[in-house]
C-alpha positions as CSV (number, residue, x, y, z in Angstrom):
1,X,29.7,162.3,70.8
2,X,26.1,162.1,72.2
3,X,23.3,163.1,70.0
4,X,22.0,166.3,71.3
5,X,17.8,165.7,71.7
6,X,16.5,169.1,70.6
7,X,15.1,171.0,73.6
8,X,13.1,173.1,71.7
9,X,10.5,170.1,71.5
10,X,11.7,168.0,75.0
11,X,12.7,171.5,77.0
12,X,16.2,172.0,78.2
13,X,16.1,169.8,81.7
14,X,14.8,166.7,79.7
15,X,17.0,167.2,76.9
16,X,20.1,166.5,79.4
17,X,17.5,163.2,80.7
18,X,17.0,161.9,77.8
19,X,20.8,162.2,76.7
20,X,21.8,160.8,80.0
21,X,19.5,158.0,79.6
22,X,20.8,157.0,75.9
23,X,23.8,156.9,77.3
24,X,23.1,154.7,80.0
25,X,21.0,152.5,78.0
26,X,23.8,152.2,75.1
27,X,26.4,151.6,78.1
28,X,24.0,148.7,79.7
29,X,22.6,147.1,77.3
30,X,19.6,147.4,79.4
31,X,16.2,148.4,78.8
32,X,15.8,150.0,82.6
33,X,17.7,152.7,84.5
34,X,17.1,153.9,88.0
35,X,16.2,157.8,88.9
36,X,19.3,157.9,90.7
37,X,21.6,156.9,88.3
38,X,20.1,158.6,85.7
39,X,20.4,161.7,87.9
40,X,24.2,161.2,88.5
41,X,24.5,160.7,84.7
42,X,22.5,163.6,84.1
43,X,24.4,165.5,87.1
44,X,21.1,167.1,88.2
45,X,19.2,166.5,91.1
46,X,16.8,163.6,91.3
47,X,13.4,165.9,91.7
48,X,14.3,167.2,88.4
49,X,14.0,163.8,87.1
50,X,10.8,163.5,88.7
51,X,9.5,167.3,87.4
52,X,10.4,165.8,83.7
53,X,9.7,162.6,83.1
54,X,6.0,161.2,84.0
55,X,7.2,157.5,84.4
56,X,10.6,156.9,84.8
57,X,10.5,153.1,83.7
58,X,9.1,154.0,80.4
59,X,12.0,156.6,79.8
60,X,13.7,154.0,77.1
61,X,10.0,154.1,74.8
62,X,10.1,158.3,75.3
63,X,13.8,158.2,74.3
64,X,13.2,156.0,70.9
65,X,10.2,158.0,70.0
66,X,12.3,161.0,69.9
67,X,15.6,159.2,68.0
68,X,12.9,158.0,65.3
69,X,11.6,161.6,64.9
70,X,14.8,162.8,65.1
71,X,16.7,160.8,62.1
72,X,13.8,160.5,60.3
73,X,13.4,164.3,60.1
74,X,17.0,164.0,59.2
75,X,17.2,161.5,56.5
76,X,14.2,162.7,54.4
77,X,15.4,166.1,54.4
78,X,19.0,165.4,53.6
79,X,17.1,163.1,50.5
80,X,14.9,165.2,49.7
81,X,14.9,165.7,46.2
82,X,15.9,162.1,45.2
83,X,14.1,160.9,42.8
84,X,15.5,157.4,42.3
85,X,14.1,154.6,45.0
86,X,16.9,152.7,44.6
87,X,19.2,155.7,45.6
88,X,17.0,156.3,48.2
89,X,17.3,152.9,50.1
90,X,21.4,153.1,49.2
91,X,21.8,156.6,51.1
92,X,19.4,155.8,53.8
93,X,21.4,152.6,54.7
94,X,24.2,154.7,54.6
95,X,23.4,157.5,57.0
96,X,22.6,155.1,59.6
97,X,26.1,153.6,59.3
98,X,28.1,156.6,58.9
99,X,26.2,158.3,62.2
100,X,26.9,155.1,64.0
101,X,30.5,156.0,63.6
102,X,30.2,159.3,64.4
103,X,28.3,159.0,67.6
104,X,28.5,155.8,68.7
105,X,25.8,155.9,71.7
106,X,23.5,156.3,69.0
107,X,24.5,153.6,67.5
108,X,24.8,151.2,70.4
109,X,20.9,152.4,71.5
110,X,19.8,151.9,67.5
111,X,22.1,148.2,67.0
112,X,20.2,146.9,70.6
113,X,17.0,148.3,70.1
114,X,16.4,149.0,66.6
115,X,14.6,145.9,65.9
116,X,12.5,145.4,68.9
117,X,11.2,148.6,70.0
118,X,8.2,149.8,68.0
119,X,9.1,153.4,67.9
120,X,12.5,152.5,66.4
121,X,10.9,149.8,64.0
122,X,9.1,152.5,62.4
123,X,12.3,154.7,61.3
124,X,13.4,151.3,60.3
125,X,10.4,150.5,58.4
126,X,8.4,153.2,57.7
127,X,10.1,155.0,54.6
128,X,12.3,152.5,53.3
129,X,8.8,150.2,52.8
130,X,7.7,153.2,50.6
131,X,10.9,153.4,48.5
132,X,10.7,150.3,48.1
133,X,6.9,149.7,47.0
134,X,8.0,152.8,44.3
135,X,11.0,150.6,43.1
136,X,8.7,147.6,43.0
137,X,6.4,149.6,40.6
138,X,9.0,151.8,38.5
139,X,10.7,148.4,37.3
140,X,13.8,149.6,39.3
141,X,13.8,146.2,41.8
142,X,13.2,142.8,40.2
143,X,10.9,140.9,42.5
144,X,7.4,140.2,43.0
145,X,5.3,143.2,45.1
146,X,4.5,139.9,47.7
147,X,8.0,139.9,48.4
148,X,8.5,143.4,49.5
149,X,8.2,142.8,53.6
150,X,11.1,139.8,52.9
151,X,12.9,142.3,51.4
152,X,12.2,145.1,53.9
153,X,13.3,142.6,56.6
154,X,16.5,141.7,54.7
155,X,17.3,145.4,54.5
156,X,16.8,146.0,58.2
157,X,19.0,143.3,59.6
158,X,22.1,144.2,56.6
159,X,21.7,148.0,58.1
160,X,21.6,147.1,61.8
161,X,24.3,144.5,60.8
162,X,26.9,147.1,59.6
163,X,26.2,149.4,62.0
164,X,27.5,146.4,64.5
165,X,30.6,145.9,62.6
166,X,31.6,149.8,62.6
167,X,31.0,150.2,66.1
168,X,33.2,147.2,66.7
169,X,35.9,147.9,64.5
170,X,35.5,145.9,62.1
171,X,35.1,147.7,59.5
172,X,35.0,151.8,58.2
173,X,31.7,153.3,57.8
174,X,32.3,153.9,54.5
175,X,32.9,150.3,53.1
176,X,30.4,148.4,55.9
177,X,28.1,151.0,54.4
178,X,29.1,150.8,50.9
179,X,29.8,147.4,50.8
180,X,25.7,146.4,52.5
181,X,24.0,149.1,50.1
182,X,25.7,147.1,46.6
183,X,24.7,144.2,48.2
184,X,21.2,145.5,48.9
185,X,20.7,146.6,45.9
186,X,22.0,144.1,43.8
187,X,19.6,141.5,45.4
188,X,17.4,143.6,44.6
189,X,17.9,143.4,40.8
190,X,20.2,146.6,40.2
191,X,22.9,145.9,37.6
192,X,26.2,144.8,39.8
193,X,27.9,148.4,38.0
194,X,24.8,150.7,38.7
195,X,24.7,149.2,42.5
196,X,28.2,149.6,42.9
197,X,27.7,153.3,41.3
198,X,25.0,154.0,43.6
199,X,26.5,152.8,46.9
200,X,30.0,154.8,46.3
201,X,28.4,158.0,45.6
202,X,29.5,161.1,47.7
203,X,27.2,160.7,50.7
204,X,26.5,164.2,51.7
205,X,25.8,165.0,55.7
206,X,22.7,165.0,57.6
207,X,20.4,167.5,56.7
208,X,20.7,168.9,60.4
209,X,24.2,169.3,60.2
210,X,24.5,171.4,57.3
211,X,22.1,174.2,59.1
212,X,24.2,174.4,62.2
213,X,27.3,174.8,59.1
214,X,25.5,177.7,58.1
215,X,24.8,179.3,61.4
216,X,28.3,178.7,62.5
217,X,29.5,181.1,59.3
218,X,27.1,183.2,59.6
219,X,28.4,184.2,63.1
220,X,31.8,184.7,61.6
């Protein structure tokens, strides 16, 4: 399954670019495509390329830019309401490694990318270094505030890192994601029971997938 770029914010023609292109760049391992191949992948013609996308060579930053808005828009509205950090940083690690099973270009793109392209950094970064500055202060996670980007980075690689061993078949999303979030969260300070409590909850889906549940019935 390829994650579907909304075209209400990219229009419909670079929707289908920037699909084709995650593909291509999850397939390649590259960080470059050409307009030709991207147009085959696309299955549109090459002009269309050009009419859509300003610089081709900098297609990879436009694609992360709009995966980070994308998932981020996701996560915090399938959280939303979560008032525990801790819980927070569990079922954040945890969509990413479920949706990395489910749609594995996404997952390729996010496991090569994730931690050097800026865009993707900040999904990576960004809310999870809140959450954790709250757990820092509510008592929830045991070390000093100083530590907090050493824990950050910790946090990033064990999420990329389980994402990796999904999408090679090493392990279900549900214990790589499990498993990483107790582990997280018990270096973290959280009681080995509570952590383990925390990272088995019922993950519920992506906030994005329970609307299109509710259009579908309601077209029934």
């Amino acid at each position: 399954m390829t994650t579907p770029l909304p075209a209400q914010r990219t229009g419909p023609a670079r929707s289908r670019i920037y699909n084709a292109a995650l593909r291509l760049f999850a397939e390649n391992g590259g960080s470059a495509v050409t307009v030709s191949g991207l147009a085959d992948a696309a299955g549109i013609a090459r002009g269309t390329i050009y009419n859509n996308v300003d610089e081709p060579r900098n297609l990879l930053g436009e694609v992360a830019a709009a995966l980070s808005r994308e998932m981020l828009l996701r996560t915090e509205a399938t959280m939303r309401g979560f008032a525990d950090p801790a819980a927070r940083i569990a079922t954040g690690l945890r969509l990413f490694v479920r949706r990395a099973s489910e749609d594995r270009d996404w997952g390729r793109f996010m496991v090569q990318f994730s931690l050097s392209h800026v865009a993707l950094r900040g999904i990576m970064h960004g809310p999870p270094s809140r959450d954790i500055a709250h757990a820092i202060e509510a008592g929830r996670f045991k070390f000093a505030a100083a530590q907090a980007t050493a824990f950050l980075t910790m946090l990033s690689g064990t999420t990329i890192a389980a994402m990796n061993a999904v999408i090679r078949g090493e392990q279900t999303w549900r214990d790589a994601g499990s498993d990483a979030a107790e582990l997280v969260l018990r270096a973290a300070g959280i009681p080995a029971a509570e952590a383990r409590r925390i990272a088995t909850s019922e993950l519920a889906p992506l906030a994005a997938e329970q609307k299109r549940a509710r259009r579908t019935r309601r077209k029934r």
